[in-house]
N, C-alpha and C positions, 0 to 999 in steps of 0.2 A: 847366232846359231844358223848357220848354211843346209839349207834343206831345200829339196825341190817339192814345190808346190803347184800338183793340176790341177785343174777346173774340176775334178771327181762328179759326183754325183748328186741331184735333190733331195735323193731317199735311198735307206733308209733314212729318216730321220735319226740325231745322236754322232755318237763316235763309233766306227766300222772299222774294226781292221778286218784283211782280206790276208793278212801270210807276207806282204808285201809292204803296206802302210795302212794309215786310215783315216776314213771316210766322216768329214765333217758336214754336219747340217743344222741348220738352226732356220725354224719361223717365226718371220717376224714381219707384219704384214704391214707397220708403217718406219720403220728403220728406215733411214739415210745412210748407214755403214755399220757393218758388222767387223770386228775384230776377233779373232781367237788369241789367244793369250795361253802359251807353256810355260810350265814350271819345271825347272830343273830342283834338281834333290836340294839344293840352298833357296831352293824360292824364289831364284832370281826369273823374272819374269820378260818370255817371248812374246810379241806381238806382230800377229799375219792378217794382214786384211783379208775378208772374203769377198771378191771380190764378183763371182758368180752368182746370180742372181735367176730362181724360174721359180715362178710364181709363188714369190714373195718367201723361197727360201735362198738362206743364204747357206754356199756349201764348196768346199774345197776339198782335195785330196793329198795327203801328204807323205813323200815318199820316205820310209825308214819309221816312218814314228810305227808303237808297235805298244801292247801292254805294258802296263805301269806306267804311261805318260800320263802327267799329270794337266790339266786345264781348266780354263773357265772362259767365257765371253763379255766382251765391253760392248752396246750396243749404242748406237749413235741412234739422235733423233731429236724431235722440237720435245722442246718441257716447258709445257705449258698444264700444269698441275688440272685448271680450272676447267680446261677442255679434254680432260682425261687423257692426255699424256704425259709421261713421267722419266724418259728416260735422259739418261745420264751417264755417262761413260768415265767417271772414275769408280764406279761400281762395279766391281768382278760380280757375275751374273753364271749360276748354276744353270747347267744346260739341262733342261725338261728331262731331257732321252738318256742322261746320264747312267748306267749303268751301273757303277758303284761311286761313292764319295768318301774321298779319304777328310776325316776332321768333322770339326764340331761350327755352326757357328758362333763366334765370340760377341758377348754383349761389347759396343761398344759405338761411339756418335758417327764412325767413319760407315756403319755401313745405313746410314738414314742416307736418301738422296739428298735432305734437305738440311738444314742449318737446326738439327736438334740444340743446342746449345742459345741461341738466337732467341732468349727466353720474353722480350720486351713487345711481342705480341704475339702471344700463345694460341689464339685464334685463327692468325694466317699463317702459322708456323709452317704448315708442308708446303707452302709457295715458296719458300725461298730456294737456293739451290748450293747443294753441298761438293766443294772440290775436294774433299779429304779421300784418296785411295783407299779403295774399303777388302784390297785381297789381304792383306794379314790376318785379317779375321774375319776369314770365309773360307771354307768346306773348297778343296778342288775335286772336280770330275775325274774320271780316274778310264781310261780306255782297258780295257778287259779282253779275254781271251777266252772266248763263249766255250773254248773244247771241255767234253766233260764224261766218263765212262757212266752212264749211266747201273750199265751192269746189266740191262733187259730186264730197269724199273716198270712196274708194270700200277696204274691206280686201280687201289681198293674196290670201287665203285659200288659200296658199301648203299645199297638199296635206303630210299628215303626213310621206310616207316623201320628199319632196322637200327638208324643213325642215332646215336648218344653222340650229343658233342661237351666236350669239354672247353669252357673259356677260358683261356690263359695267358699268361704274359712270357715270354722270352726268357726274363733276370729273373723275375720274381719267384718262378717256378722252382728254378736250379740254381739260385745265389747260394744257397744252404741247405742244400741235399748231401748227408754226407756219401754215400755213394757216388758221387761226381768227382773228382778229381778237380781239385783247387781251380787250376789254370783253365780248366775248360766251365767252369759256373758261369752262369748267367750269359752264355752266349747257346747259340746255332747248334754246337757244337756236344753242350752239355746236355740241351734238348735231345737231340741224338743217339748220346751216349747208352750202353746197353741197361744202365743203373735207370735210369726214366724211363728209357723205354719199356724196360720191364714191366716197372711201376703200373705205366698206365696201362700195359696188356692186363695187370692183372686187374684192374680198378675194371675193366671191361668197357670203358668207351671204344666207340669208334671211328672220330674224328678229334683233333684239337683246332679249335678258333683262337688266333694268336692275337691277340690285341696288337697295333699297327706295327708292320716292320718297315715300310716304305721310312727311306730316310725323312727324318722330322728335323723342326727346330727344336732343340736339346736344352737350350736357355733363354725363350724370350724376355722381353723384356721387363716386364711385371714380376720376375721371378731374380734379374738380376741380382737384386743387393740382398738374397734370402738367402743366401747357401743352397738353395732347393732348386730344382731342374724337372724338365719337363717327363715323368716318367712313364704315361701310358703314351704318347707318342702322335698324338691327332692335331697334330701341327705339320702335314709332310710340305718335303721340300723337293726331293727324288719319286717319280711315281714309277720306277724302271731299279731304283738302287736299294738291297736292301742295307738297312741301317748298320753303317760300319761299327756301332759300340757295343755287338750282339755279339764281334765276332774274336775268336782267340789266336786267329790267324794273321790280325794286322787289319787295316781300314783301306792299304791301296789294292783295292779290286779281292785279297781273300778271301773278305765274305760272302761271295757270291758262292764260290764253290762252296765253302762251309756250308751257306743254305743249302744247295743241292743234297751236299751228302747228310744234312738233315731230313730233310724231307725222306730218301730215299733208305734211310732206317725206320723211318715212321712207316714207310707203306711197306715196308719187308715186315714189320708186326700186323699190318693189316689197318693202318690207321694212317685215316683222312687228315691233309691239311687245311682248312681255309682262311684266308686270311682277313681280318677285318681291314678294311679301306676307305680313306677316306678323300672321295673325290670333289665334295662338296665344295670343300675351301682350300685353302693353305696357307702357311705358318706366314707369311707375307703383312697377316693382320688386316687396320682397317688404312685410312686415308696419313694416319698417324706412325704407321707400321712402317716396319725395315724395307729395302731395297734388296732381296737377295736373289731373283730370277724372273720369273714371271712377271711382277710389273716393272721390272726393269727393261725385258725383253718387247714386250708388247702389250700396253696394262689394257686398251683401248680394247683388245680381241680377249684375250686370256679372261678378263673380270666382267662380272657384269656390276655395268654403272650405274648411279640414281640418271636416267631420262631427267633431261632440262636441268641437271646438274650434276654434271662425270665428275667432279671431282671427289665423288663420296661413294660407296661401295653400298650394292645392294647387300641387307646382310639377313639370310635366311639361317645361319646358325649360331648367331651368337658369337660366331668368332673371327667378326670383321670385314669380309669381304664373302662370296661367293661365285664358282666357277662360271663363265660364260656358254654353259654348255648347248646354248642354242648355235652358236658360232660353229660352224662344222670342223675347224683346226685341231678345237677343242675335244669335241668328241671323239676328233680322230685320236687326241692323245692318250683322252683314257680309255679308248679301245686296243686301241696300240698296247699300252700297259695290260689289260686286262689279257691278253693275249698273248704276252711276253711271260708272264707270271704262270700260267698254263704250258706254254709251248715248251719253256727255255728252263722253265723252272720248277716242272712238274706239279703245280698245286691245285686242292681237285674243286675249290670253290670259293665264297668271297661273301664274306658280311658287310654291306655298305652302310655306311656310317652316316645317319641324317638321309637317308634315300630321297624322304623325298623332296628335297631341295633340286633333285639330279631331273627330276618329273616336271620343273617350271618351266615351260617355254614363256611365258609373259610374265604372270604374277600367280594363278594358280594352279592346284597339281593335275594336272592330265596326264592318266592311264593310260594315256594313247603317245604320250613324247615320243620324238624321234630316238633318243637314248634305249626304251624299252623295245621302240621296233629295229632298233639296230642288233640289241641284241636276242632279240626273237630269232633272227633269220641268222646269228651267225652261228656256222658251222661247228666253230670249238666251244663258244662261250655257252649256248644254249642247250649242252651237254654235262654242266659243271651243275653244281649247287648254290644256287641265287639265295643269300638270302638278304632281308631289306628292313635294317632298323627305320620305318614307316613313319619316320614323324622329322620333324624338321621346325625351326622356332619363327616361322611366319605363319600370316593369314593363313589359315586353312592347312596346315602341315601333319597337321596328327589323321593317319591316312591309313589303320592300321585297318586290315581285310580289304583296302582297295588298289591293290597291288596285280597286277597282270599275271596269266599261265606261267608258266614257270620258275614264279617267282614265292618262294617262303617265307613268311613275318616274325618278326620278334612279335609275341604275342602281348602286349603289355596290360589288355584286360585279363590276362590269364593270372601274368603277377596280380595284378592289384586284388582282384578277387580270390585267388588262394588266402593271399595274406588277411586278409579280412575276416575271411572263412574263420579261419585257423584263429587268430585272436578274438574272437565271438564278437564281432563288430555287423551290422548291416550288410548283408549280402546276400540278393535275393537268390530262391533254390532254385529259381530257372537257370541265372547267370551261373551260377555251381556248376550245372548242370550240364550246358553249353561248355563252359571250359571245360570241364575234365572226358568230356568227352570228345574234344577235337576242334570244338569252337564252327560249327557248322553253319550257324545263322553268320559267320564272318566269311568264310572261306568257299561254302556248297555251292550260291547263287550263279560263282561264275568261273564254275567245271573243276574248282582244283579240290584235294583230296585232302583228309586229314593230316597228311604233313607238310600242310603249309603253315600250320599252327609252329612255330618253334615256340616252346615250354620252358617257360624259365620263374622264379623264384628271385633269383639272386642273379648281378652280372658286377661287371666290374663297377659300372657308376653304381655308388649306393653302397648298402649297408652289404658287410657280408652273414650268411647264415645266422653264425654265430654273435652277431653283433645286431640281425636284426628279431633278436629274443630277449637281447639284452641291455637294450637302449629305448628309451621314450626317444632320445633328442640329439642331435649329430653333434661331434662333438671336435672342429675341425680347427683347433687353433693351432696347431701344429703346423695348419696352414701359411699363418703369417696374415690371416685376412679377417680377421676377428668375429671370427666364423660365421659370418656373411656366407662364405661360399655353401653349394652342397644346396641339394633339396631339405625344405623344409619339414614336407610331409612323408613320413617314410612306409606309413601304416603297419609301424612295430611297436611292438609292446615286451616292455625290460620283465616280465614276470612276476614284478611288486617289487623290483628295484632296480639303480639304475647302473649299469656298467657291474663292473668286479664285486663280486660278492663272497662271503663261507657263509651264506644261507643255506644246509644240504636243502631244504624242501624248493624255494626257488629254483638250486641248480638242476635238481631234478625233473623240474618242470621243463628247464630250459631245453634239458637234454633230451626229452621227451617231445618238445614240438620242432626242434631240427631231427627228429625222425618223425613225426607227423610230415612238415615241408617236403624232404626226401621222399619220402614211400608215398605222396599224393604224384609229386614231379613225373616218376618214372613208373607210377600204374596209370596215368592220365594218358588219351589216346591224343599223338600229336607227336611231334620229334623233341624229345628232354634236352635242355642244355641246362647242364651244371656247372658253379661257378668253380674254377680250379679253386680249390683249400676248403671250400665245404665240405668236402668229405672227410676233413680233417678236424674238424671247429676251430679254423680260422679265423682268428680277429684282428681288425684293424685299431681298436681300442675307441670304437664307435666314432670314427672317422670317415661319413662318409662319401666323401672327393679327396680321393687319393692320387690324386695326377698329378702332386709334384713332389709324391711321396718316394722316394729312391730312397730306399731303407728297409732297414727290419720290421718298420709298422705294412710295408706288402710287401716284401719277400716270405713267404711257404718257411714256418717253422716245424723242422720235422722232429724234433721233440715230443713224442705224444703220450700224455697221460693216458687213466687207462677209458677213462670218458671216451677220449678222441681216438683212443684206437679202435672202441666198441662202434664209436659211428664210422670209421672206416669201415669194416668187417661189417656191419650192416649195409654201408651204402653197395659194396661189392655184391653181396647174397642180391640186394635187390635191382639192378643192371643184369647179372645175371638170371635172376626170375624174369626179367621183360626178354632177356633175349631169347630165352628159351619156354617163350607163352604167347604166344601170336593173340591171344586173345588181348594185349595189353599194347600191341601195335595193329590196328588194323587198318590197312592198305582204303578199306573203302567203309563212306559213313554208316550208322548205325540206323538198321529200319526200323525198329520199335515194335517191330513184329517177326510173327516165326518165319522163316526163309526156306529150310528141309522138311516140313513138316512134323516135322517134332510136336508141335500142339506148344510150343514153348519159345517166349520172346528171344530175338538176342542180344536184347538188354531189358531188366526191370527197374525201377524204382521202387523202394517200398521206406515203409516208415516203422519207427522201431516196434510196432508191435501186430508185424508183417501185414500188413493192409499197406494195398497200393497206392502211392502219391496220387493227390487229385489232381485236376486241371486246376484248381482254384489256389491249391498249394505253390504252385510254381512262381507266384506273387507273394508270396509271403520271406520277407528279408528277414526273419528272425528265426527260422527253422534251421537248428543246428546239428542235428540226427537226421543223420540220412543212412538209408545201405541202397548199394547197388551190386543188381545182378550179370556178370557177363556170365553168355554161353558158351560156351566150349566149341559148343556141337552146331552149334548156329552160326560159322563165321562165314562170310561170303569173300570167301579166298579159297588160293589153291596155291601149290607151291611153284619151285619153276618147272616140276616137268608137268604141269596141268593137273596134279591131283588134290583133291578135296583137302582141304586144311583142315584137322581135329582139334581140340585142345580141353583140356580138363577147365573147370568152371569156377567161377571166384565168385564170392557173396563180398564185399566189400563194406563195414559197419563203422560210418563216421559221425564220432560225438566232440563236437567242438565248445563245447558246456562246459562249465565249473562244476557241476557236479558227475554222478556216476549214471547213467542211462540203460537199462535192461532193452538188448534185442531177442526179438524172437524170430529165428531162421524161418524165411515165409513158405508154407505149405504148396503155393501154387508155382513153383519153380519143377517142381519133379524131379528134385533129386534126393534120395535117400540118405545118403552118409556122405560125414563133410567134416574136415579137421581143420583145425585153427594152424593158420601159419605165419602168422605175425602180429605180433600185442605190442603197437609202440609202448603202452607201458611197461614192457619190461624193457631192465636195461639192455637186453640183444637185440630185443626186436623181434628178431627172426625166433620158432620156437625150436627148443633142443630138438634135435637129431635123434636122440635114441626114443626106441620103440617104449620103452616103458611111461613116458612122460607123453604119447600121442593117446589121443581116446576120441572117439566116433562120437561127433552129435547129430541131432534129428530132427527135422522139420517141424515146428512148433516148439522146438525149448527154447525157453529163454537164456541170456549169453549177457552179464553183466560187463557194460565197457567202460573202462572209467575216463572218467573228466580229462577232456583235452586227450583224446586216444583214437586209434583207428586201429581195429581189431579185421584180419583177411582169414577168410576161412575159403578152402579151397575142396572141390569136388573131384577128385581122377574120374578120366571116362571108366565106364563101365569096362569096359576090355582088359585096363589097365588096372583096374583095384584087385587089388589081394587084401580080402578082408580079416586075412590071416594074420596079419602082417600089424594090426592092432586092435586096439583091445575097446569094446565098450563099455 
């Protein structure tokens, strides 16, 4: 292949074209020779030394090459496993900055660096050293053509304590919606499509969290000889490519655009994208692990190694190795990426995956890393929506409220204590208390606001709604791992039995505490995320680690009885009661006291036979009757043109009991008449619409709630009531 090739440039980092050719760069800070390596449409493979070298990038420019070239890199260097280096030049090596990656990697012995087959000492097996060419089965980088009409997309920038996000996956979402059209399912494309989009304008969130699109590894090894594949995606291999299997347009470079013109039907309905990311590790594994980029490229910078013994990987998440992100290359990279994904690709924020592994500068987590001050002061990132799965599986990882300004947590005391709640298990009424109203003892101390709390129930790892009502015990062989895998403890309860049942009195139960779960999620003060398919009663079939589930058991069944319709139609009414009840998001914490003078809290406590919660009660883990009062008229907000926020008033009445509980609407609230507007025990939920079935209660009556219920009685301001309008 005759090509003229200049010196070009160090940066950017990646493949560039400019209209003319493009722009190679690769670092690698202890490399002896760098190779690029083209692929013509039969595979046959080019090889161009680089032979430019500033500070410790290698980078060439080359005239005529242009989109849809295809590539990858050979790096030269000592291998010497023991002293953490590893590289090896019959290894095709995915370049970091790659943009898109056409293909999958292939299991198979040719892409170990070392002598996987060399079974006669399995102990020093990664020392030896593998000449097998490992590009037949490996992913090439793909040079791309950044042009894109945007169309004068503009982001949502959907205010925090307004934010609904919904968690979701890519395929599983739209494999089998029928409103999608066949060919565009389970890609970019079908997310897109006016048939979802719809969907979820009308569901009322207003963000989707996509569980990882960064390209991953699709088949490691462990999953080889199962038929099974890697399907939520937390193996990435591209932190710049999104994953070419998403897409309906082909894997050499059309999925990029395809994302675009995803995303930019999403924000045309008014809905955020963020992406979950995982910068922690990569699909590379551990000492044992494949050769596919990064330790091939430079293991010594890119990883961080065991001190006084590199040949082994620091592993703060359980999945073998961990990024070197004290190494400044590094951070550059995934700044780089985080920036690219914003700039290039319009997405309006980032759930990080194991955070706080990103917060080690040595061994434990500091709030202070250069990682969070890097992105403190940057210009685009520190405008987005941070949020930070706070926990991480070393020393001292579970980090959850000690997260820095700008930054929002998975709340995971929030799960565990709903769920607790809800199944009448120990749960003291403080801890209730704190969660559902914003988690303040986590978040207040150090300046950030109720929506730093993200709210969640259910997420991808774990049970889904519907499975955790209706499982004691995970039931994961499907896995292939003889269900080993998967958390043990899930804090669910089957209802008095376990999986599939025609008990009507258990289903009824069941269906009754996934609208208990629901209707606590999104009246609790703090940002809700719901898991995509719970609003469906989605089941996994009490499976829960589904990561290498690519099938029907997590792809969204949109078949819905009339159970599952009624909780869709519930879950709707209630996203649209928060968004139009500022009393159910509020911007700033709760003072426990009157604020306008009203003579009246703006929050109460009371116990079912209206006397207020003591100090002494707040200790007490068996108290399962609670009501709580928000005010209306007490909110310490204003809207955006500066004026006073009003809002009608909620008595909120939770009985988490097996048996039935009388409340009495408490006298010292000051409000006169007050209508019942949701009885998870009935099967809507929500109560009828028409006027004949609404009737006026009164402070001191009693208000029977039955077992495992949460009964919302709601007050209109005074200005607003038309007492005409119902009946006592």
């Amino acid at each position: 292949m005759g090509m003229q090739v200049w010196p070009g440039r160090p940066h950017p980092l990646g493949a560039v074209w400019d209209g003319t050719g493009t722009n190679f760069a690769l670092f690698s800070e202890n490399a002896t020779a760098v190779d690029l390596c083209l692929f013509d449409a039969d595979n046959c493979e080019t090889q161009i030394p680089l032979t430019e070298v500033d500070n410790y990038v290698w980078h060439g420019f080359l005239v005529g090459v242009g989109p849809g070239q295809r590539y990858g890199f050979r790096v030269h260097g000592p291998h010497d496993p023991e002293a953490g280096q590893r590289f090896n030049p019959h290894k095709l090596l995915i370049d970091p900055y790659a943009r898109a990656l056409d293909g999958d990697v292939l299991f198979d012995p040719a892409i170990f660096s070392y002598d996987i087959e060399a079974n006669d000492d399995l102990e020093n097996l990664d020392l030896s050293f593998s000449e097998i060419d490992s590009a037949p089965f490996m992913p090439k980088a793909v040079v791309v053509d950044p042009a894109f009409d945007w169309e004068g997309d503009r982001a949502p920038e959907t205010p925090w304590h307004q934010t609904v996000i919904y968690e979701t996956h890519v395929k599983g979402l739209t494999q089998r919606h029928p409103g999608v059209p066949e060919s565009l399912r389970g890609t970019y494309a079908g997310l897109g499509h006016p048939a979802m989009v719809d969907y979820l304008t009308q569901l009322g969130i207003t963000a989707v969290e996509l569980l990882p699109v960064h390209h991953f590894h699709a088949y490691p090894g462990h999953l080889a000889n199962t038929g099974l594949r890697n399907y939520w995606g937390y193996d990435s291999l591209g932190y710049f490519a999104p994953y070419g299997g998403y897409s309906s347009a082909g894997a050499q470079g059309g999925q990029v655009n395809e994302f675009k013109q995803m995303v930019k039907a999403l924000h045309r309905a008014g809905i955020e994208v963020i992406l979950d990311v995982v910068y922690n590790h990569t699909g590379e594994g551990s000492h044992l692990g494949p050769t596919l980029s990064l330790r091939g490229i430079d293991n010594a910078a890119y990883y961080r190694l065991v001190e006084g013994a590199p040949r082994y990987y620091m592993d703060f998440t359980g999945c073998g190795n961990s990024l070197n992100v004290r190494h400044p290359q590094i951070l550059k990279l995934i700044m780089d990426s985080l920036r690219y994904w914003v700039l290039e690709m319009h997405v309006d924020g980032f759930r990080f995956d194991l955070a706080s592994a990103l917060a080690r500068e040595l061994y434990e987590v500091n709030s202070l890393a250069a990682f969070f001050d890097i992105i403190h002061q940057d210009p685009v990132l520190s405008t987005t929506k941070l949020i930070a799965e706070p926990w991480d599986l070393g020393e001292g990882g579970y980090q959850v409220g000690n997260f820095p300004l700008l930054w929002s947590e998975w709340n995971g005391k929030y799960r565990d204590s709903m769920r607790d709640f809800w199944r009448d298990q120990d749960c003291r009424l403080g801890e209730f208390a704190f969660r559902v109203t914003g988690s303040s003892d986590l978040y207040q101390v150090n300046g950030r606001r109720p929506h730093a709390s993200i709210n969640f129930i259910t997420c991808h790892d774990g049970f889904t709604l519907r499975d955790l009502v209706s499982y004691n015990e995970k039931h994961n062989l499907a896995n292939h791992e003889n269900n080993r895998d998967g958390e043990s403890y899930n804090r669910s309860w089957n209802c008095g039995a376990e999986g599939e049942t025609d008990d009507d009195e258990i289903l009824a139960l069941r269906h009754k505490q996934q609208r208990n779960l629901i209707a606590t999620l999104l009246m609790s003060q703090g940002v809700p995320m719901l898991l995509g398919g719970d609003e469906l009663g989605r089941t996994q079939q009490g499976n829960n680690n589904t990561y290498c589930q690519d099938s029907e058991l997590s792809w969204f069944d949109w078949q819905l009885d009339d159970a599952q319709q009624a909780l869709l139609t519930f879950t709707r009414q209630l996203i649209a009661l928060r968004q139009q009840h500022p009393a159910f998001a509020h911007r700033h914490w709760f003072q426990g006291r009157e604020i306008h003078g009203s003579g009246v809290h703006d929050i109460g406590w009371y116990n079912p036979d209206g006397s207020k919660i003591t100090d002494s009660q707040w200790h007490d883990d068996s108290a399962k009757a609670i009501a709580i009062f928000l005010n209306g008229e007490e909110l310490m907000a204003s809207d955006a043109k500066g004026q006073r926020l009003l809002d009608d008033s909620f008595l909120l009445c939770f009985n988490a009991q097996a048996k039935r509980q009388a409340f009495q609407i408490p006298s010292s609230v000051k409000k006169e008449r007050w209508l019942k507007l949701i009885d998870t025990a009935t099967p809507l939920g929500f109560m009828p619409e028409s006027v004949e079935e609404k009737r006026i209660y009164r402070p001191g009556e009693a208000i029977a709630v039955a077992d495992f219920s949460l009964v919302v009685f709601t007050s209109p301001r005074a200005e607003q009531f038309r007492a005409e309008q119902f009946k006592d």
